[in-house]
C-alpha positions as CSV (number, residue, x, y, z in Angstrom):
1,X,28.2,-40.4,19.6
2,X,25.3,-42.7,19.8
3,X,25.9,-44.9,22.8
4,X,23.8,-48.0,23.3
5,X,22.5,-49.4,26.4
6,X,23.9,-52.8,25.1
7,X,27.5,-52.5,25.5
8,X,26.8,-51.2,29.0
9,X,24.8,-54.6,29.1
10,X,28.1,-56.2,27.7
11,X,30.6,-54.8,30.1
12,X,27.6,-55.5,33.2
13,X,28.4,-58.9,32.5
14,X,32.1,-58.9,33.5
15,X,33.6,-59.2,37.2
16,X,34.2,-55.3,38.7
17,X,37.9,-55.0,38.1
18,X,37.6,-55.7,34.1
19,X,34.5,-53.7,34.1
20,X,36.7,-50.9,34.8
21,X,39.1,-51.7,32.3
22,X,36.5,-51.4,29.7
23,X,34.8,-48.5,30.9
24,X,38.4,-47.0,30.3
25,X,39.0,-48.4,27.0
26,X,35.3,-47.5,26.0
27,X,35.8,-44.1,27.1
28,X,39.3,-43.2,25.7
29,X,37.3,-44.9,21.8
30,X,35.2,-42.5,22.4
31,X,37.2,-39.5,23.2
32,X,38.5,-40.0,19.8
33,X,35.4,-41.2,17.4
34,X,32.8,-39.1,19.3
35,X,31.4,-38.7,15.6
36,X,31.6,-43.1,15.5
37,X,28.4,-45.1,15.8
38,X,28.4,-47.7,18.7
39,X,27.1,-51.0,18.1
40,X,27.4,-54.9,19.0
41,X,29.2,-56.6,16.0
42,X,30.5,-60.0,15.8
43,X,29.3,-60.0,19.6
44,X,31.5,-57.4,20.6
45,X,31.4,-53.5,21.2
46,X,32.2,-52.2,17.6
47,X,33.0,-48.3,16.8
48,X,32.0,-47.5,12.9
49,X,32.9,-44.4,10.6
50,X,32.9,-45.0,7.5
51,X,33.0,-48.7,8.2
52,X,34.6,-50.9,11.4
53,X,37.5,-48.3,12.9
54,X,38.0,-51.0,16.3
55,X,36.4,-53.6,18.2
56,X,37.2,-54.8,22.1
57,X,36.2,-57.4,23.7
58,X,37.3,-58.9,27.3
59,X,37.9,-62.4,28.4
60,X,39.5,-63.8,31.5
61,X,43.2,-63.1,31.4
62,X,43.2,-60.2,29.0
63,X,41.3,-57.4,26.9
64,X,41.3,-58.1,23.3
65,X,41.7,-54.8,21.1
66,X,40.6,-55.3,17.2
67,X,41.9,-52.3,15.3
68,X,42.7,-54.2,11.6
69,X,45.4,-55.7,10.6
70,X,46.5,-52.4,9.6
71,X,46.3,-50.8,13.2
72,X,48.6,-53.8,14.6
73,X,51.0,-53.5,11.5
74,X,51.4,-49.5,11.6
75,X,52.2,-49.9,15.7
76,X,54.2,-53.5,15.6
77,X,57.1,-51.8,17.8
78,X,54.6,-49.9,20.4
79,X,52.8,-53.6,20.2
80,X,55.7,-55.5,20.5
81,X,55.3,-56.2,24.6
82,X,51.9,-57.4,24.1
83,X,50.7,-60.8,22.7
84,X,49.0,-59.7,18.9
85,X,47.8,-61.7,15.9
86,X,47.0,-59.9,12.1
87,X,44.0,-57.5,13.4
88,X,44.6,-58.3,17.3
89,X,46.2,-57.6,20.2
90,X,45.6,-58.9,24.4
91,X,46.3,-56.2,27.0
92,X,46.8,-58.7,30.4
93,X,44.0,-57.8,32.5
94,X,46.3,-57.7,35.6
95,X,47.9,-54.4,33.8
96,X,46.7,-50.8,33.3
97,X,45.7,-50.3,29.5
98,X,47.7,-48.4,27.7
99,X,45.1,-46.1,27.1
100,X,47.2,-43.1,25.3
101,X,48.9,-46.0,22.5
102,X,45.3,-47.0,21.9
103,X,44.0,-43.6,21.2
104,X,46.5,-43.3,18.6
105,X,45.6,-46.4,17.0
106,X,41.7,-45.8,17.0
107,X,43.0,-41.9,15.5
108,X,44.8,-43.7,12.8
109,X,42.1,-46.1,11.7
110,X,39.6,-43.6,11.5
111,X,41.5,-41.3,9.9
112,X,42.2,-44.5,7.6
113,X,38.4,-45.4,6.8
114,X,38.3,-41.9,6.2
115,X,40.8,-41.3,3.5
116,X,39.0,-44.5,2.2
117,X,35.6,-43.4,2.0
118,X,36.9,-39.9,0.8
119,X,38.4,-42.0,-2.2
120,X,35.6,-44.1,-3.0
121,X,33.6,-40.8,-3.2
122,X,35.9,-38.6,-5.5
123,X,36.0,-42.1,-7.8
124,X,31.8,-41.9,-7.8
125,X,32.2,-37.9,-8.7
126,X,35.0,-38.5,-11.1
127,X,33.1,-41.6,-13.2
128,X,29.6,-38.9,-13.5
């Protein structure tokens, strides 16, 4: 994975104890899209494979998680403790991550763009 010195720049800018937080959450993305390019998008850390897979982002009560609305919809019961929206959820900052549900969630929408992009392409080969 290409990592860029600009989310470490992000994550510099929060207080120590959510610094850790996303050092966690950074690390467990990138245990599962090691392949994924790392960038800044919409002004957040952004993990890309065939398109956005997840964004985070932290703020002062809670870490946002970005997976699509189709990561929060596919894990609406794992979710259901946490405050979400369509293509969000907030992981209260005084809490441990839940680092193993978020895993999942990254592996699905990868494995999502990927079916996607694998689609597109067969429709390209198919139409020549």
């Amino acid at each position: 994975m290409k990592t860029t010195s600009k989310i470490d720049l992000y994550i510099s800018g929060f207080p120590k104890k959510t610094q850790v937080l996303l050092k966690q959450l950074r690390k467990s993305i990138q245990e599962v899209l090691p392949e994924a390019e790392e960038v800044i998008s919409y002004g957040i850390p952004t993990y890309k494979l065939h398109g956005n897979v997840v964004h985070f982002a932290a703020y002062s009560n809670h870490i946002g998680f970005y997976p699509a609305p189709s990561g929060i919809n596919a894990f609406k019961n794992e979710l259901s403790t946490y405050k979400s929206a369509k293509g969000s959820v907030q992981f209260p900052i005084d809490q441990p991550l839940p680092l193993a549900l978020i895993k999942t969630i990254t592996a699905f929408r990868a494995d999502e763009n990927t079916k996607k992009a694998l689609l597109k392409q067969n429709l390209r080969t198919s139409k020549n």
